[in-house]
Gaussian input, Z-matrix of N, CA and C with variables (Angstrom, degrees):
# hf/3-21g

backbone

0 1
 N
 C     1     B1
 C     2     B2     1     A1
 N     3     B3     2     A2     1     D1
 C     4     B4     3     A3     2     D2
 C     5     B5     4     A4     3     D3
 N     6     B6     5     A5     4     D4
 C     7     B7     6     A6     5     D5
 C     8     B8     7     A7     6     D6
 N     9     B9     8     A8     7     D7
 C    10    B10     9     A9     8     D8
 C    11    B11    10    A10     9     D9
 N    12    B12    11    A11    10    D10
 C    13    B13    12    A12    11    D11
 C    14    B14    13    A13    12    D12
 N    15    B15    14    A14    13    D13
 C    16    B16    15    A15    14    D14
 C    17    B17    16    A16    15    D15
 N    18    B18    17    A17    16    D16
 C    19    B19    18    A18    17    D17
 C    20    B20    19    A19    18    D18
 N    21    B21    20    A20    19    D19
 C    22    B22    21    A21    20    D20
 C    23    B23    22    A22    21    D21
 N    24    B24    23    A23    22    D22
 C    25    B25    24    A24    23    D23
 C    26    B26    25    A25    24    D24
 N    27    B27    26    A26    25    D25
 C    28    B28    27    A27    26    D26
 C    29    B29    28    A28    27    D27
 N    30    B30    29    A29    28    D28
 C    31    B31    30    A30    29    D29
 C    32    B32    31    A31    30    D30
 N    33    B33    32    A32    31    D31
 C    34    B34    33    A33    32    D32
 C    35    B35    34    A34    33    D33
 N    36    B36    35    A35    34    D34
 C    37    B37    36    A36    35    D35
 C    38    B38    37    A37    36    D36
 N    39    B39    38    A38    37    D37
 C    40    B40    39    A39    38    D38
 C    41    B41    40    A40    39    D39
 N    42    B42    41    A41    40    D40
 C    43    B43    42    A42    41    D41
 C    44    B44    43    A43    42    D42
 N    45    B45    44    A44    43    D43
 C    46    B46    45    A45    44    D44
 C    47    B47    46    A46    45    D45
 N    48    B48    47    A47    46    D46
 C    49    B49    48    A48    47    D47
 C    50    B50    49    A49    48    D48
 N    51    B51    50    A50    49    D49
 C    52    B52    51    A51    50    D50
 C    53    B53    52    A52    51    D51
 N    54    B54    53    A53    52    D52
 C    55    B55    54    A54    53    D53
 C    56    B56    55    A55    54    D54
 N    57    B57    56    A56    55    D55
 C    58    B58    57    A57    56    D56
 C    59    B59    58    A58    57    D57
 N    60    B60    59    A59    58    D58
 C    61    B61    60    A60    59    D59
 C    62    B62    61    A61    60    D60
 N    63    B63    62    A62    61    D61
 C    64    B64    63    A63    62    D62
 C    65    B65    64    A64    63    D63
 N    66    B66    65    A65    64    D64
 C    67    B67    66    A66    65    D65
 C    68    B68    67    A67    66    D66
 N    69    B69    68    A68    67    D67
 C    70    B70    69    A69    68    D68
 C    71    B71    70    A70    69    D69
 N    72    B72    71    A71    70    D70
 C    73    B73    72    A72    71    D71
 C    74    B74    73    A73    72    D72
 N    75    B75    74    A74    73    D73
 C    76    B76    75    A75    74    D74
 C    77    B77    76    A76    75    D75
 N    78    B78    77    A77    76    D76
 C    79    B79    78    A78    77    D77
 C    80    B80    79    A79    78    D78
 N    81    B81    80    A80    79    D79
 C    82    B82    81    A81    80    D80
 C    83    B83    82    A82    81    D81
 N    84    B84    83    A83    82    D82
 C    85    B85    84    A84    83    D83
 C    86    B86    85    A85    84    D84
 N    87    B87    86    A86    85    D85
 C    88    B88    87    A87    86    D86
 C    89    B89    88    A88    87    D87
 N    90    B90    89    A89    88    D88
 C    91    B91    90    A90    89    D89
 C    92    B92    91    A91    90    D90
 N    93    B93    92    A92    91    D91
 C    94    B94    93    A93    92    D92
 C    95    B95    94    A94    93    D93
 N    96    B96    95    A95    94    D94
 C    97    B97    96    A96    95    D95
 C    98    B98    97    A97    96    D96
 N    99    B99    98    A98    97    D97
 C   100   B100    99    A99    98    D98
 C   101   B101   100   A100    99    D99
 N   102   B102   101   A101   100   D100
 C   103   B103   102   A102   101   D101
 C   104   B104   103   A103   102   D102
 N   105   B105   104   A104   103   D103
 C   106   B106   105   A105   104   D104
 C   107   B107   106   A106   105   D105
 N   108   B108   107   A107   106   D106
 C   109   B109   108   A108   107   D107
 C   110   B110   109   A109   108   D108
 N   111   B111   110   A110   109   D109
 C   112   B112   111   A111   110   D110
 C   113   B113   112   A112   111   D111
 N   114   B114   113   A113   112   D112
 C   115   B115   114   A114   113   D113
 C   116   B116   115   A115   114   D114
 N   117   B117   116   A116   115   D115
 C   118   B118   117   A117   116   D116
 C   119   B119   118   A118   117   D117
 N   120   B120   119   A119   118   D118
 C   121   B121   120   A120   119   D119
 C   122   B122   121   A121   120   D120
 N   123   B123   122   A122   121   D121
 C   124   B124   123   A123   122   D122
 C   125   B125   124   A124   123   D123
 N   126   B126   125   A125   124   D124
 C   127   B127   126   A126   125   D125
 C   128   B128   127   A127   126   D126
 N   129   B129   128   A128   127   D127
 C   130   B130   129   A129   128   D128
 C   131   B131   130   A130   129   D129
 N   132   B132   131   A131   130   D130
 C   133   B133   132   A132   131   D131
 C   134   B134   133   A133   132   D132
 N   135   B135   134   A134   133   D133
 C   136   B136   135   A135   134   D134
 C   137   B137   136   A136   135   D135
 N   138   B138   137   A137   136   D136
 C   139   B139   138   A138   137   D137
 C   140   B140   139   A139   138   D138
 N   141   B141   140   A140   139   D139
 C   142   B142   141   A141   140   D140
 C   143   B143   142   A142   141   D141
 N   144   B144   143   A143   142   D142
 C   145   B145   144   A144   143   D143
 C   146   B146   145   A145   144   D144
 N   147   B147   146   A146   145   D145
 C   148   B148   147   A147   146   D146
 C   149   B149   148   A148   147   D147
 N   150   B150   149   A149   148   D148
 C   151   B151   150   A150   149   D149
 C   152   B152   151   A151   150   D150
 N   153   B153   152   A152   151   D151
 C   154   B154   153   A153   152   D152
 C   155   B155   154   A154   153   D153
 N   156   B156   155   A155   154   D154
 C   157   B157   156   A156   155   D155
 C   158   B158   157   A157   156   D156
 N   159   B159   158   A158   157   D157
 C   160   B160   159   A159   158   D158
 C   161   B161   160   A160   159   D159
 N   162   B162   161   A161   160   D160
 C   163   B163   162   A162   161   D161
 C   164   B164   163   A163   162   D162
 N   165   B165   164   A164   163   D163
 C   166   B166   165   A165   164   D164
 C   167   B167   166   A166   165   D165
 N   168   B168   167   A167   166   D166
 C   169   B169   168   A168   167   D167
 C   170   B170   169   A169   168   D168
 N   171   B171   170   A170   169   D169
 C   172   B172   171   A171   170   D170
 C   173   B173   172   A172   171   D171
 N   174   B174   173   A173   172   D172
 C   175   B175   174   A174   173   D173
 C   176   B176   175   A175   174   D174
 N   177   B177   176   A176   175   D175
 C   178   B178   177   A177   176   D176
 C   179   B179   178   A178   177   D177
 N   180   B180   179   A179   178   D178
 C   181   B181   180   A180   179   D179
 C   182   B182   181   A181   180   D180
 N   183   B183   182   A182   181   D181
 C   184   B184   183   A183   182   D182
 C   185   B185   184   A184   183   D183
 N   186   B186   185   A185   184   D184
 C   187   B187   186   A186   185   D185
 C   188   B188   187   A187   186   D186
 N   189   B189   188   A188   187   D187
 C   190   B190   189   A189   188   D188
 C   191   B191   190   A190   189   D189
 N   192   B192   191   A191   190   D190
 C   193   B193   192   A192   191   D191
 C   194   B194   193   A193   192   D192
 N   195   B195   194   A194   193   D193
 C   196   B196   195   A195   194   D194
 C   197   B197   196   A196   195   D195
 N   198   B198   197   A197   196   D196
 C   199   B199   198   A198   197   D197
 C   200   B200   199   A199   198   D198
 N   201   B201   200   A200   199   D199
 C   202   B202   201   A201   200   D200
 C   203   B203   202   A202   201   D201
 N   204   B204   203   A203   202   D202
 C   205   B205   204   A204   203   D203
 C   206   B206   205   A205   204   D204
 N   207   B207   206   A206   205   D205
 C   208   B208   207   A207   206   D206
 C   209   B209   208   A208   207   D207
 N   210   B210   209   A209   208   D208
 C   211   B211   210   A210   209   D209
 C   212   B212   211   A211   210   D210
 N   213   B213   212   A212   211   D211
 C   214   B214   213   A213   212   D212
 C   215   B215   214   A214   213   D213
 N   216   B216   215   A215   214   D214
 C   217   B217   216   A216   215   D215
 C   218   B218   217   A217   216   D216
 N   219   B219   218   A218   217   D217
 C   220   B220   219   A219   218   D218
 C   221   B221   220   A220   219   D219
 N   222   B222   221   A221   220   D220
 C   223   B223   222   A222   221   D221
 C   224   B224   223   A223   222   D222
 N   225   B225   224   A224   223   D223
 C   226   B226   225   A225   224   D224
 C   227   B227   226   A226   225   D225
 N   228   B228   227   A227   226   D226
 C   229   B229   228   A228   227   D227
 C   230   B230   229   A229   228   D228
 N   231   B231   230   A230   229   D229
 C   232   B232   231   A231   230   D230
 C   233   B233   232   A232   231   D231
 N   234   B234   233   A233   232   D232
 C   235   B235   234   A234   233   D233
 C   236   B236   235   A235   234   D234
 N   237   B237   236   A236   235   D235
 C   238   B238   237   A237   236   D236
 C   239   B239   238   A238   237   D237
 N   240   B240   239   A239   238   D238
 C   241   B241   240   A240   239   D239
 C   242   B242   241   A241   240   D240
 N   243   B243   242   A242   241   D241
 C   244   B244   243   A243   242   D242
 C   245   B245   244   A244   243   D243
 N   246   B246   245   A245   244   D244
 C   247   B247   246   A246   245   D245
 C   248   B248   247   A247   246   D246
 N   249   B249   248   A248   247   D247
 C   250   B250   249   A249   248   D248
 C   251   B251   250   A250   249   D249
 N   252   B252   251   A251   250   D250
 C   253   B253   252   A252   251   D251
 C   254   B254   253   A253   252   D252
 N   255   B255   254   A254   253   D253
 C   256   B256   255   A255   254   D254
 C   257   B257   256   A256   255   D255
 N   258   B258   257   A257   256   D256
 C   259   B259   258   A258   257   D257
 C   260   B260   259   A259   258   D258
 N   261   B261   260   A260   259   D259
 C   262   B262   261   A261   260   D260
 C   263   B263   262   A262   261   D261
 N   264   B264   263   A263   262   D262
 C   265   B265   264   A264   263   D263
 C   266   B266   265   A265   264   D264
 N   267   B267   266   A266   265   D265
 C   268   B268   267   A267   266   D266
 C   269   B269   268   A268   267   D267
 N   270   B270   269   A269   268   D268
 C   271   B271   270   A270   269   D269
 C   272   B272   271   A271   270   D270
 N   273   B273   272   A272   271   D271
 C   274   B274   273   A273   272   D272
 C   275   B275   274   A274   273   D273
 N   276   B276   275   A275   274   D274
 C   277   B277   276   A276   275   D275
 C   278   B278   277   A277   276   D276
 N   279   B279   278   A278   277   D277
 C   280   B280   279   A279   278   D278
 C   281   B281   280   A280   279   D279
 N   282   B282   281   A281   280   D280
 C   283   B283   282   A282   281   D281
 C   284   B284   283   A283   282   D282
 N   285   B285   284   A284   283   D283
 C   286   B286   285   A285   284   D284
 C   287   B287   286   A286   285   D285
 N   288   B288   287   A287   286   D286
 C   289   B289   288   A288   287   D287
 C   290   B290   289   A289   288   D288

   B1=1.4373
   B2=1.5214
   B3=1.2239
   B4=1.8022
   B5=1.3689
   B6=1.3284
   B7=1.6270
   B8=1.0812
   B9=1.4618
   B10=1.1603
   B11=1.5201
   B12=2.0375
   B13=1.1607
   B14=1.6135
   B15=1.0394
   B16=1.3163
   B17=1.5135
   B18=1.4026
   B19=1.3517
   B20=1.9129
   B21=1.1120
   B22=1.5843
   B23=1.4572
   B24=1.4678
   B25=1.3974
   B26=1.7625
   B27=1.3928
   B28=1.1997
   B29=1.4920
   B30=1.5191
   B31=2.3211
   B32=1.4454
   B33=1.5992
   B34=1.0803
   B35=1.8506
   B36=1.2846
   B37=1.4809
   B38=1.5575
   B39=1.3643
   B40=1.1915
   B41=1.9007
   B42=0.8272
   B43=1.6920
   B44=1.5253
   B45=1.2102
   B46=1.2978
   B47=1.5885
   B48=1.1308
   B49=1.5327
   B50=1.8606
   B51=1.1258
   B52=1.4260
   B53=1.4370
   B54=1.0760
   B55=1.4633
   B56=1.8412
   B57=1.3499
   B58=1.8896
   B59=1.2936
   B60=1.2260
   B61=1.6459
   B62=1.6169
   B63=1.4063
   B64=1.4157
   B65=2.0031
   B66=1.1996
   B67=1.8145
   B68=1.4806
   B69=1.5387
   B70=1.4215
   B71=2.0339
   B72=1.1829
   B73=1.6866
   B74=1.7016
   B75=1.1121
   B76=1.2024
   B77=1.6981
   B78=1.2835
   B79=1.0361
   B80=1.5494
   B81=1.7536
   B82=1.8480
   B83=1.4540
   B84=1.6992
   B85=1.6871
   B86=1.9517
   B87=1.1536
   B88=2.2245
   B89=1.3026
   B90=1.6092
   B91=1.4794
   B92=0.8128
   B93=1.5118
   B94=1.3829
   B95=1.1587
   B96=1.3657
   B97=1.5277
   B98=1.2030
   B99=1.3143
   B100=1.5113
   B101=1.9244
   B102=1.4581
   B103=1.0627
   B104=1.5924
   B105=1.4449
   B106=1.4206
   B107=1.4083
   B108=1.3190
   B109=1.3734
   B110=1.7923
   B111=0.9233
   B112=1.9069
   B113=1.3482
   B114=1.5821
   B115=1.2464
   B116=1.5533
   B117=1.2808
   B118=1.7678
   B119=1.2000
   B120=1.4400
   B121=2.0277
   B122=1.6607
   B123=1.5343
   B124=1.6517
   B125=1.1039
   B126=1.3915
   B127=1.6784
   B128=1.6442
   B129=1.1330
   B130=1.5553
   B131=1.9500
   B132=1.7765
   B133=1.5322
   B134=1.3004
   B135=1.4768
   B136=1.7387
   B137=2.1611
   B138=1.4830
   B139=1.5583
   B140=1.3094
   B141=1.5993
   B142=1.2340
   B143=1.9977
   B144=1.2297
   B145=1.3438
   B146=1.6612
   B147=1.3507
   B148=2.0039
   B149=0.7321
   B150=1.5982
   B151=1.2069
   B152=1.6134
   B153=0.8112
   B154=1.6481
   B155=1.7122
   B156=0.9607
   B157=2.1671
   B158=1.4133
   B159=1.9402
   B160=1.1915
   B161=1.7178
   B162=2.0936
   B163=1.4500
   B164=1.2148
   B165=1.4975
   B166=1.2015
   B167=1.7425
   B168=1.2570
   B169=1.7234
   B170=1.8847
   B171=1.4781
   B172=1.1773
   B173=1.4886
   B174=1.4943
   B175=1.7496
   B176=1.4772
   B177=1.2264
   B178=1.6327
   B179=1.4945
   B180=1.5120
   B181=1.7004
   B182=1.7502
   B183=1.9260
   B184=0.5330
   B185=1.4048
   B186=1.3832
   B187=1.8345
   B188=1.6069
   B189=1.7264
   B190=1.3643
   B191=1.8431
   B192=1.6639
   B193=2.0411
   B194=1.3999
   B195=1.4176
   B196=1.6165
   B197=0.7378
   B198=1.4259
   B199=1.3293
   B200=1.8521
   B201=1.0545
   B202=2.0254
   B203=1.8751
   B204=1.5431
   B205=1.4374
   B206=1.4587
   B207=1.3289
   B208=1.5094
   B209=1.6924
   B210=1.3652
   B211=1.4601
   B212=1.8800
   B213=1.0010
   B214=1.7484
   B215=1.5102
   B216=1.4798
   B217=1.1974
   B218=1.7730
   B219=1.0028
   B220=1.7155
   B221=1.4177
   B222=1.2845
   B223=1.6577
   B224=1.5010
   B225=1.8512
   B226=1.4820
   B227=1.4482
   B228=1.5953
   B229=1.8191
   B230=1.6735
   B231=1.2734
   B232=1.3478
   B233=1.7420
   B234=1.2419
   B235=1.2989
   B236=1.5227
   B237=1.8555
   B238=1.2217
   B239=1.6342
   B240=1.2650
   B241=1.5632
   B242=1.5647
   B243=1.1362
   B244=1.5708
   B245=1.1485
   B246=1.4159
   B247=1.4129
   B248=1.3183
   B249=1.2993
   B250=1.8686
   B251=0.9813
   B252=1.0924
   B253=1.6732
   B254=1.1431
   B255=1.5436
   B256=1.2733
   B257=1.5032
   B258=1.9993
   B259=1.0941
   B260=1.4768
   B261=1.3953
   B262=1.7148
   B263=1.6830
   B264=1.1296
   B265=1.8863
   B266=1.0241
   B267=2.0342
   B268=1.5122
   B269=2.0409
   B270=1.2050
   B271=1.6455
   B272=1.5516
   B273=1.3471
   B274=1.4085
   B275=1.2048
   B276=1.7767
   B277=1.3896
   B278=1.4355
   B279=1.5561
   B280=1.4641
   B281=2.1055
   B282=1.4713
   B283=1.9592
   B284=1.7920
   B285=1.5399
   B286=1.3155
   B287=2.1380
   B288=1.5901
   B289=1.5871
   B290=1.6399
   A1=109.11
   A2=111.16
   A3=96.72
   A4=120.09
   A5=113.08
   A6=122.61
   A7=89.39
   A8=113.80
   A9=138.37
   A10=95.52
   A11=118.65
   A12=150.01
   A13=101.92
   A14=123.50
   A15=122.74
   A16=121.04
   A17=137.48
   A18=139.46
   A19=94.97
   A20=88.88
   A21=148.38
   A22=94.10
   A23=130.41
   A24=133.56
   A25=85.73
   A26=102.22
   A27=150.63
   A28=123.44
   A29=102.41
   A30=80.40
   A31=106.74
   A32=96.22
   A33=97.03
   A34=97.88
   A35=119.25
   A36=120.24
   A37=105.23
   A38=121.82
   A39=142.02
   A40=109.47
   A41=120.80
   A42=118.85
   A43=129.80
   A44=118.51
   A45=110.58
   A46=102.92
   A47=112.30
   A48=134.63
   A49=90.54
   A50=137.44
   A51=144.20
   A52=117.22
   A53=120.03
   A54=139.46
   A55=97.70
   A56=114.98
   A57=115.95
   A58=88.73
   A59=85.33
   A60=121.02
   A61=112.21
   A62=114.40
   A63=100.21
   A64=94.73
   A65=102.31
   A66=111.02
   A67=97.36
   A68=85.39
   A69=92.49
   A70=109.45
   A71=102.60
   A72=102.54
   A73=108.53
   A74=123.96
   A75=133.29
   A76=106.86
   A77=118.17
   A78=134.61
   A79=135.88
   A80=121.21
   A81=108.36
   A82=94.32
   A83=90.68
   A84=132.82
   A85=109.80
   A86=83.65
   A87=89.50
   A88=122.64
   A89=126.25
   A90=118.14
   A91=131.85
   A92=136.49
   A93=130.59
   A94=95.71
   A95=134.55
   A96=139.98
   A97=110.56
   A98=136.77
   A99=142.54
   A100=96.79
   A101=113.73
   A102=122.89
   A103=106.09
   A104=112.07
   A105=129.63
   A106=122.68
   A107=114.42
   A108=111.47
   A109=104.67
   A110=115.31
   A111=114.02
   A112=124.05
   A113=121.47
   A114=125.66
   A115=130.60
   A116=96.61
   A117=81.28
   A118=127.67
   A119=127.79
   A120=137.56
   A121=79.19
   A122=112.74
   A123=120.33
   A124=108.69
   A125=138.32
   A126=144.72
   A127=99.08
   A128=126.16
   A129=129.45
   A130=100.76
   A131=110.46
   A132=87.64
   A133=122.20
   A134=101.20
   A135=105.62
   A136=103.72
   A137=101.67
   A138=111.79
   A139=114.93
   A140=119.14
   A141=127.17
   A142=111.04
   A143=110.27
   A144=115.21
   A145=114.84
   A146=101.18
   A147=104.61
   A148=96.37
   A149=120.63
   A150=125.47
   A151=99.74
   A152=141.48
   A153=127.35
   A154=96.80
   A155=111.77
   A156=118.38
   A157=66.83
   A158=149.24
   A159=132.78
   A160=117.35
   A161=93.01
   A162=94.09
   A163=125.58
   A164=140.74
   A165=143.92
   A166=112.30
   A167=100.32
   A168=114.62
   A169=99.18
   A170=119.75
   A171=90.25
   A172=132.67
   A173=99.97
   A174=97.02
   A175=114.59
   A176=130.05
   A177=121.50
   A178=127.51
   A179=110.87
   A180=125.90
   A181=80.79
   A182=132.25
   A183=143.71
   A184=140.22
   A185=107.39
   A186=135.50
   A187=82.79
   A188=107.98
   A189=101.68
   A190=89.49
   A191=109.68
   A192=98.94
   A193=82.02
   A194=107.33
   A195=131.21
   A196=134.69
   A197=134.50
   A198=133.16
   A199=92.86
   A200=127.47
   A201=132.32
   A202=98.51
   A203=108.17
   A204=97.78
   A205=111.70
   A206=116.51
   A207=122.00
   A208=105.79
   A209=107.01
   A210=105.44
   A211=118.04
   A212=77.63
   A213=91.81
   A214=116.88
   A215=103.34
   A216=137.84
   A217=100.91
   A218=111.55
   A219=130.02
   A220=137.49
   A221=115.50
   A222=122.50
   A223=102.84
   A224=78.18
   A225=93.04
   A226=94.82
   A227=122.81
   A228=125.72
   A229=87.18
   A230=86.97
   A231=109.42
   A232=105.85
   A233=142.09
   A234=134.51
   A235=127.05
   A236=93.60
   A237=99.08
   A238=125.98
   A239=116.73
   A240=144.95
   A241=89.65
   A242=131.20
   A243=118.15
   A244=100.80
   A245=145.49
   A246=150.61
   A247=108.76
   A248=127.92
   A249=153.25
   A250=142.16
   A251=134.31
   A252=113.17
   A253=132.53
   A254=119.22
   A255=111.98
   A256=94.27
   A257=95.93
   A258=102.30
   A259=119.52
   A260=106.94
   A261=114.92
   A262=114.10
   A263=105.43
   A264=104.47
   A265=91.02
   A266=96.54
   A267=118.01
   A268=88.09
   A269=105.38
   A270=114.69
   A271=113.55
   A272=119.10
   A273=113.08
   A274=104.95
   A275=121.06
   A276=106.53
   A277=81.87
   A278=103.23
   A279=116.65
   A280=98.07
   A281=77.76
   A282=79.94
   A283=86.07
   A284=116.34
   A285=134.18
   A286=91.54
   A287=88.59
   A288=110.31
   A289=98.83
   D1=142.76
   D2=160.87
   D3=-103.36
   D4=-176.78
   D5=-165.30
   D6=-162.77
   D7=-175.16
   D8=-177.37
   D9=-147.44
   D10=127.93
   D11=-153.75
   D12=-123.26
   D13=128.39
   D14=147.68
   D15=113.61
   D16=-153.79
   D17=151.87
   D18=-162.15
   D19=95.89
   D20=62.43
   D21=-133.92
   D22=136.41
   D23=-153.52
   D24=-98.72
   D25=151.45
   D26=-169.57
   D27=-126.57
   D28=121.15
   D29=175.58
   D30=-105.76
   D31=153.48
   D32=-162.95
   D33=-142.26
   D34=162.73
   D35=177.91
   D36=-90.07
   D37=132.27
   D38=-152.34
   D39=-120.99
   D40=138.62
   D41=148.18
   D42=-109.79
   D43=101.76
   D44=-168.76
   D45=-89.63
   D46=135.41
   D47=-168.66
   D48=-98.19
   D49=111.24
   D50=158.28
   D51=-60.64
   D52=-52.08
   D53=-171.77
   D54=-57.20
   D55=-9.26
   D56=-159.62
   D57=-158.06
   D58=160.54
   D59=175.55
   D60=-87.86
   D61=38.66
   D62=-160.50
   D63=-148.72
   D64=146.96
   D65=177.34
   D66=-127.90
   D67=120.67
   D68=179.83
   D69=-94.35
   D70=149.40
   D71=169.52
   D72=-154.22
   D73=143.50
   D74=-176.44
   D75=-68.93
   D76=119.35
   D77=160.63
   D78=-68.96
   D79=136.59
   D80=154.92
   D81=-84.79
   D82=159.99
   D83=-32.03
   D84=-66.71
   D85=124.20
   D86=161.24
   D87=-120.11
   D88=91.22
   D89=152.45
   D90=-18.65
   D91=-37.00
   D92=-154.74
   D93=-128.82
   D94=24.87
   D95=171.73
   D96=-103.04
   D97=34.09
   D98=-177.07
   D99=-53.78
   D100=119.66
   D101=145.29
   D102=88.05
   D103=25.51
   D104=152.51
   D105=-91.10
   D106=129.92
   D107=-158.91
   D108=-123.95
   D109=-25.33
   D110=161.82
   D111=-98.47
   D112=62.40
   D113=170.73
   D114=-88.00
   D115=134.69
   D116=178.39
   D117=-83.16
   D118=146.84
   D119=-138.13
   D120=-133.46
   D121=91.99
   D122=155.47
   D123=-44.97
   D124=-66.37
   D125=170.45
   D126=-21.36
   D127=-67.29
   D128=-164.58
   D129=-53.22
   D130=-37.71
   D131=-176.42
   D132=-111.79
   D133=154.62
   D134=-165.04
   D135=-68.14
   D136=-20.62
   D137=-173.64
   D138=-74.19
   D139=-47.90
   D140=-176.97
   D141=-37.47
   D142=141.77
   D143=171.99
   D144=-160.57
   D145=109.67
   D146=169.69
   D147=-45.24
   D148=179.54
   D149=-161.50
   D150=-140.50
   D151=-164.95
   D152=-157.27
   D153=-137.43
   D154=160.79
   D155=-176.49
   D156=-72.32
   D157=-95.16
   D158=-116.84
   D159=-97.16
   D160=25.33
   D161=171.20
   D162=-73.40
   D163=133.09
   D164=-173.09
   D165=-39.20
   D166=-43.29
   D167=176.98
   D168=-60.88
   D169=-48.16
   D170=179.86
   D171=-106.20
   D172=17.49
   D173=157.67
   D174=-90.89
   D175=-5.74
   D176=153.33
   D177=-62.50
   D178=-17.12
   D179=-159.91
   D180=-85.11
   D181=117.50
   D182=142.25
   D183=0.94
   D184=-54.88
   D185=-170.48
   D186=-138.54
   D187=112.76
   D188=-171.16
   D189=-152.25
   D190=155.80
   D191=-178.52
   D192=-153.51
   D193=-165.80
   D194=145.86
   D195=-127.39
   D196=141.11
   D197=-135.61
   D198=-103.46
   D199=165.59
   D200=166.10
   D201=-24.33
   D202=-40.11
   D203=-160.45
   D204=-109.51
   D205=4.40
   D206=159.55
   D207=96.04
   D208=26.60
   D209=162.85
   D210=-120.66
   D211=165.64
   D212=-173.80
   D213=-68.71
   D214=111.31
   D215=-165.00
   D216=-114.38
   D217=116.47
   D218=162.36
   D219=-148.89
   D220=149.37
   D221=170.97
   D222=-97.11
   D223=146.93
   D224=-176.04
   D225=-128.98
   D226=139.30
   D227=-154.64
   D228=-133.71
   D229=146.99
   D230=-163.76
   D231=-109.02
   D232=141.98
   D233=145.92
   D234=10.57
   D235=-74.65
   D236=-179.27
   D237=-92.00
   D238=24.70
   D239=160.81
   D240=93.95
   D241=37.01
   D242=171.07
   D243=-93.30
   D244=156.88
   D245=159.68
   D246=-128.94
   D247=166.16
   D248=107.21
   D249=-38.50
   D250=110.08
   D251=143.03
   D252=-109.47
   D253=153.92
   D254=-164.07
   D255=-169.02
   D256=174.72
   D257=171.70
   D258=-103.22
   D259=161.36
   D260=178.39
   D261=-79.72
   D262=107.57
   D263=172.46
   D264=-134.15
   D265=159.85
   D266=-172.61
   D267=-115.83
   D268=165.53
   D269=-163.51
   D270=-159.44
   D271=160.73
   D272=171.34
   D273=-102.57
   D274=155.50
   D275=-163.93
   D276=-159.59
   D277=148.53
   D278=178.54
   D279=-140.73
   D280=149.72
   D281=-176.82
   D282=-88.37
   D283=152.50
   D284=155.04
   D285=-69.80
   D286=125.74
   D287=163.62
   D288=-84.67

Protein backbone atom coordinates (compact mmCIF):
# COMPACT_ATOMS: atom_id res chain seq x y z
CA UNK A 1 0.00 0.00 0.00
CA UNK A 2 1.34 3.49 0.03
CA UNK A 3 1.21 6.26 2.60
CA UNK A 4 2.73 9.11 3.18
CA UNK A 5 5.66 9.12 6.19
CA UNK A 6 7.06 11.89 7.89
CA UNK A 7 6.87 15.87 8.21
CA UNK A 8 7.47 17.00 5.54
CA UNK A 9 5.52 13.74 4.43
CA UNK A 10 6.81 11.64 1.76
CA UNK A 11 5.07 8.50 -0.03
CA UNK A 12 6.29 5.67 0.45
CA UNK A 13 5.41 1.69 -0.19
CA UNK A 14 4.14 0.21 2.97
CA UNK A 15 3.23 -3.42 4.32
CA UNK A 16 0.45 -3.48 6.43
CA UNK A 17 0.59 -6.49 8.73
CA UNK A 18 -3.42 -7.14 9.75
CA UNK A 19 -2.76 -9.64 12.31
CA UNK A 20 -0.93 -6.21 14.45
CA UNK A 21 -1.17 -2.94 15.09
CA UNK A 22 1.94 -2.15 13.34
CA UNK A 23 3.16 -0.82 9.44
CA UNK A 24 6.12 -1.90 8.64
CA UNK A 25 8.57 0.23 6.08
CA UNK A 26 12.19 -0.07 5.48
CA UNK A 27 14.24 2.39 7.06
CA UNK A 28 17.91 4.66 6.61
CA UNK A 29 20.48 3.30 7.20
CA UNK A 30 19.82 -0.70 6.07
CA UNK A 31 22.71 -3.12 5.41
CA UNK A 32 20.80 -5.67 4.26
CA UNK A 33 18.63 -3.52 1.99
CA UNK A 34 20.92 -3.74 -1.05
CA UNK A 35 19.02 -2.26 -3.98
CA UNK A 36 15.98 -0.56 -2.31
CA UNK A 37 15.37 2.64 -3.54
CA UNK A 38 12.15 4.29 -1.54
CA UNK A 39 13.24 4.19 2.00
CA UNK A 40 12.22 6.18 4.69
CA UNK A 41 15.30 8.73 6.19
CA UNK A 42 14.02 9.34 10.12
CA UNK A 43 16.84 12.13 10.11
CA UNK A 44 14.81 14.00 7.24
CA UNK A 45 11.55 14.16 9.76
CA UNK A 46 11.01 16.65 12.39
CA UNK A 47 7.87 13.92 13.66
CA UNK A 48 9.68 10.73 13.70
CA UNK A 49 10.49 9.58 17.41
CA UNK A 50 12.15 6.07 18.92
CA UNK A 51 10.50 5.15 21.39
CA UNK A 52 12.07 4.57 24.82
CA UNK A 53 12.50 0.69 26.79
CA UNK A 54 9.98 2.59 29.54
CA UNK A 55 7.57 3.82 26.74
CA UNK A 56 4.10 2.70 27.48
CA UNK A 57 3.93 1.46 23.68
CA UNK A 58 6.85 -0.69 24.46
CA UNK A 59 5.98 -2.52 27.56
CA UNK A 60 2.80 -3.91 25.77
CA UNK A 61 5.13 -5.33 22.73
CA UNK A 62 5.18 -8.98 23.98
CA UNK A 63 9.05 -9.90 23.12
CA UNK A 64 10.37 -6.50 24.17
CA UNK A 65 14.61 -5.35 25.42
CA UNK A 66 16.85 -2.31 25.17
CA UNK A 67 18.90 -1.69 22.83
CA UNK A 68 23.02 0.00 24.02
CA UNK A 69 20.96 3.33 23.75
CA UNK A 70 17.85 2.69 25.79
CA UNK A 71 15.21 2.37 23.15
CA UNK A 72 12.77 -0.21 22.36
CA UNK A 73 14.12 -2.99 20.66
CA UNK A 74 11.84 -6.14 19.63
CA UNK A 75 11.17 -9.32 17.55
CA UNK A 76 8.41 -9.80 15.69
CA UNK A 77 7.76 -13.97 14.71
CA UNK A 78 6.03 -14.90 12.01
CA UNK A 79 3.86 -18.22 11.41
CA UNK A 80 6.39 -19.70 9.57
CA UNK A 81 9.19 -19.04 12.38
CA UNK A 82 10.72 -16.10 10.38
CA UNK A 83 11.06 -12.96 12.55
CA UNK A 84 12.45 -9.14 12.80
CA UNK A 85 14.04 -7.06 14.72
CA UNK A 86 13.66 -3.75 15.10
CA UNK A 87 13.13 -0.64 16.63
CA UNK A 88 9.87 0.94 18.10
CA UNK A 89 9.07 4.56 16.58
CA UNK A 90 6.01 6.63 16.62
CA UNK A 91 5.47 8.77 13.04
CA UNK A 92 3.00 10.85 11.15
CA UNK A 93 1.19 8.96 8.60
CA UNK A 94 -1.31 9.72 5.97
CA UNK A 95 -3.13 6.94 3.66
CA UNK A 96 -2.50 7.83 -0.28
CA UNK A 97 -6.37 8.74 -1.50
Amino acid sequence: MKLSLGTPSHLYWATLVTVSNLIWTMCRPCDSCSGQTSMFDPLQSSTYKSQTCSASSCMELPIHGCTINQLCGFIYSYEDKSFVEVILASETLLFDN
